[in-house]
N, C-alpha and C positions, 0 to 999 in steps of 0.2 A: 535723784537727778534734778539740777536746779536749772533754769531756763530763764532766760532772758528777750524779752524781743526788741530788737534791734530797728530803732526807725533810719537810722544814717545809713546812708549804701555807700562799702566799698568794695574793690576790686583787688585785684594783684597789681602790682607794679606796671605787669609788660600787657594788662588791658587798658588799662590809666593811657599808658600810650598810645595803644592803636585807636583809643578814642578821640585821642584829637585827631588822629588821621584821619577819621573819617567825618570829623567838623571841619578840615580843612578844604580851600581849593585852589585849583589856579596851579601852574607851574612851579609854584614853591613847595604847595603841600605834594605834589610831584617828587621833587628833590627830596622832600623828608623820608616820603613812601620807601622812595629805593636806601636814604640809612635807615631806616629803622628794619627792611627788611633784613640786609647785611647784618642789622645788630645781634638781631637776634637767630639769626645762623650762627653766630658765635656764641650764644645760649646753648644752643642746641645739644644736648648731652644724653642720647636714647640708653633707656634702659638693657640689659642684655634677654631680657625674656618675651617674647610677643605681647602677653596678656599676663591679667594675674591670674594664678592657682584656683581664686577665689573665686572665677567666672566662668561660664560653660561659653560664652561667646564674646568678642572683643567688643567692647563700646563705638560705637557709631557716631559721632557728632553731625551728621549732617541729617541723622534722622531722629536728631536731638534726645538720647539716649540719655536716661539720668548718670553722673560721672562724679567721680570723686578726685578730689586734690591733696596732696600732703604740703603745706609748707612749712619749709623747714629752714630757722632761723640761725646758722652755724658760726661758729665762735674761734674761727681759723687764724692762725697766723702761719709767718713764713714758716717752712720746714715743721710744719704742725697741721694734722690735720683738725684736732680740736675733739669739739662735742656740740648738738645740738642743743644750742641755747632754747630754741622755743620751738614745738610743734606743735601743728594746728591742723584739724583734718575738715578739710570741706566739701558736703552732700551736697549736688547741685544739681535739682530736678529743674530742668523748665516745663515740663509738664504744667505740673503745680506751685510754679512760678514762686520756688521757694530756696533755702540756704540752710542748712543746718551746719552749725561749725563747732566743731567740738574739741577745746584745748586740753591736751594732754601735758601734765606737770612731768618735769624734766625728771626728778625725781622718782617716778611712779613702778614700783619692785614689779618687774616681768622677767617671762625668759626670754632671753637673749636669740633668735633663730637662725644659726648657721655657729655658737659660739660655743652650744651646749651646757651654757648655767644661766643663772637668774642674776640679774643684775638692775640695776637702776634704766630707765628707757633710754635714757639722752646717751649711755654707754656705746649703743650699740652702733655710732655714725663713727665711734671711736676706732669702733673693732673694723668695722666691714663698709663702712662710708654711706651711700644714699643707697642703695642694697638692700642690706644688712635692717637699715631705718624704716625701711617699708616693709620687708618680711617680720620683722618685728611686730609695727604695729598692728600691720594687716592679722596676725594669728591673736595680736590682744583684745582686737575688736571682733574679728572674724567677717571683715569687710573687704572686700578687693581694693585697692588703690590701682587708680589708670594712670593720675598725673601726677609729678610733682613739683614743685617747683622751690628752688635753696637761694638764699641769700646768703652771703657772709655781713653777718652786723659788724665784723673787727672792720669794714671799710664801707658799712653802709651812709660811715658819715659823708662818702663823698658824693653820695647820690643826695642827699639832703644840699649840699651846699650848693652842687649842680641849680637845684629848682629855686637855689637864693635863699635856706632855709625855713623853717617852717614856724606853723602857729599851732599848740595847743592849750586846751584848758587843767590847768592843775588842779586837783581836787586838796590838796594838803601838803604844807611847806618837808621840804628834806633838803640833806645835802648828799651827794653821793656822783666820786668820781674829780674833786674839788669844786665842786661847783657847788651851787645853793640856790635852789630854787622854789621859791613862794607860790602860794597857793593863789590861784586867781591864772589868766591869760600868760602864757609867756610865747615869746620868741627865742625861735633856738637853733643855731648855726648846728655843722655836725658834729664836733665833737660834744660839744652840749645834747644834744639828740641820743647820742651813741649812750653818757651818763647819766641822762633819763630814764630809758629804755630799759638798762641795765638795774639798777635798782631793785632790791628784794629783802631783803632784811629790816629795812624801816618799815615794808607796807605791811597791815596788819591781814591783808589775804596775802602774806609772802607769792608763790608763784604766779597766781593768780591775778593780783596787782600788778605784778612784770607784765606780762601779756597784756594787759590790758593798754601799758603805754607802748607796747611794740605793737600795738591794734592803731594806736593816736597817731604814732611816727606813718607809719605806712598809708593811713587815709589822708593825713594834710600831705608828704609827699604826692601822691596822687591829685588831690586838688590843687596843688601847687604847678605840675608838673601840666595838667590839663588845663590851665590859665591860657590865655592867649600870651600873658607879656612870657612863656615861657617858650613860646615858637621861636624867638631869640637866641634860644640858648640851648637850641635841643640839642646840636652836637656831641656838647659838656655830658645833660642825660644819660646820651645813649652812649657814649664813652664811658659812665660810671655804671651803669649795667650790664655791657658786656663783659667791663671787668668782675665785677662783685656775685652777678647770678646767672645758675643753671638750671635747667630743666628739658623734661623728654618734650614739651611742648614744641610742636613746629611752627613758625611763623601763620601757614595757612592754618593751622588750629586754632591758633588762636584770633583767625579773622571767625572762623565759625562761632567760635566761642564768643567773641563779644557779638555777633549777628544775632546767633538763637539763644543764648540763655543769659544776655544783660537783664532779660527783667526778673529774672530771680533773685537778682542782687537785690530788689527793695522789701524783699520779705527775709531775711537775717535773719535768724534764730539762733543763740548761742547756747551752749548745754557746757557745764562741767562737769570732771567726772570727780565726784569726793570720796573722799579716802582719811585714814589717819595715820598720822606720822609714828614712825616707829625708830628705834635700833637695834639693828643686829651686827652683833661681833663689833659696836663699835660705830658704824656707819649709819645712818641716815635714810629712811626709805619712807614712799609716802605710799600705804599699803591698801586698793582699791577693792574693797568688798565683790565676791561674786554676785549678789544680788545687782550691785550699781555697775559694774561691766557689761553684764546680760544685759540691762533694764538700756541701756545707751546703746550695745550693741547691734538689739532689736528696734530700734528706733533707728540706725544710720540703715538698716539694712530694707528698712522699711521704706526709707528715703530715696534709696537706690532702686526701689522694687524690684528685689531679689528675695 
């Protein structure tokens, strides 16, 4: 199990936001309050089960309950439901004002839980949608999922273009998607962002490498986004998020969530889960040791103190 500690704090998208509301005042941060609260009523997308399976009692956020998030980065087009392009599962004690975030490679051979076979992980949003993708992973880690929260990246360029595009740091030149892009600083409108992001085959941690710039797009989004020159333009924003993302979170959740557990966010911990590639019949799988399952398992489970 390899770890990393993470000195940059970020957030999700729809904290990034209600952060500036609450740097905001005056009669306009007024007018924002009430669209962002509308926005995200149209986020809104409640799971069909009270609680997970996985819990004897539902989590609490207002008695700041350690909680867990799934997000999930979906690869959707019209009359297409797709496949999850990226998942990432996030421990979020404020207790101990900490984050464990733990990426799961798209790839990664499990069983499938409502499909009855074993299949690649990112399959299973295929088969049975946001469901289907947390009963999954919940039985590969053996950890409840409370929250989650989905992106479509086929149109998260417009949330990037929304904030006026963004700034990351390139670690080494590629090209991918027509574009070309050099090593050092770049600026990047969103289709540029979308073929960043996307990138796998050049980088030599293949999945790992992806995530990592779908880690870059989504924190300068957010710093972007929480700027002041961006109270301008929140409209745009929150028009390209109510289109693009879903989740069980409620507006008032997530005022609790950015109140009690923002300071978690400066203690980031990332873990990956390693495994070796393999094929069967043909296909492609990346095959995660019982040893390195258990050993992350008990560690998110630890996180959640359960």
């Amino acid at each position: 199990m390899k770890k990393k500690s993470r000195k940059k704090k970020w957030l999700w998208i729809v904290l990034g936001i209600v952060a500036v509301l609450l740097l905001s005042t005056g009669a306009y941060a007024y007018s924002i309050y009430h669209s962002v609260r509308e926005t995200f009523n149209q986020t809104e997308e409640p799971l069909h089960r009270e609680k997970s399976s996985q819990r004897k009692e539902q989590v609490n956020l207002n008695q700041n309950d350690p909680i867990s998030i799934l997000l999930l980065g979906v690869d959707e087009r019209e009359k297409d439901r797709g496949r999850s392009d990226s998942m990432m599962l996030l421990a979020v004690n404020p207790k101990t004002n900490s984050v464990k975030m733990v990426s799961i490679p798209r790839d990664t051979r499990t069983e499938i839980v409502g499909k009855g076979k074993v299949d690649k992980i990112n399959h299973a949003y295929a088969f049975g949608g946001v469901e289907m993708s947390i009963e999954t992973v919940e039985n590969f880690l053996h950890v409840p999922i409370d929250y989650y929260v989905k992106v479509n990246m086929e149109s998260f360029k417009d949330i990037v273009d929304a904030v006026g595009g963004v700034h990351v740091q390139n670690p080494f030149s590629f090209s991918s998607g027509g574009y070309t892009f050099k090593k050092g600083e770049l600026d990047l409108d969103g289709n540029e962002a979308l073929a960043y992001s996307r990138m796998r085959k050049q980088d030599p941690r293949g999945d790992f490498g992806r995530q990592e710039r779908q880690r870059q797009i989504i924190q300068a989004v957010i710093k972007e986004g929480a700027s002041l020159s961006s109270l301008t333009n929140y409209q745009d924003i929150l028009d390209s998020i109510a289109k693009n993302m879903k989740t069980n979170l409620t507006f008032d959740d997530m005022i609790r969530i950015q109140k009690n557990y923002k300071n978690a966010s400066g203690n980031l911990q990332q873990v990956e889960l390693n495994g070796a590639g393999e094929k069967i019949n043909g296909i492609y799988y990346l095959s995660i040791p019982e040893k390195e399952r258990s050993s992350v398992s008990q560690m998110l489970r630890k996180q959640l103190g359960i």
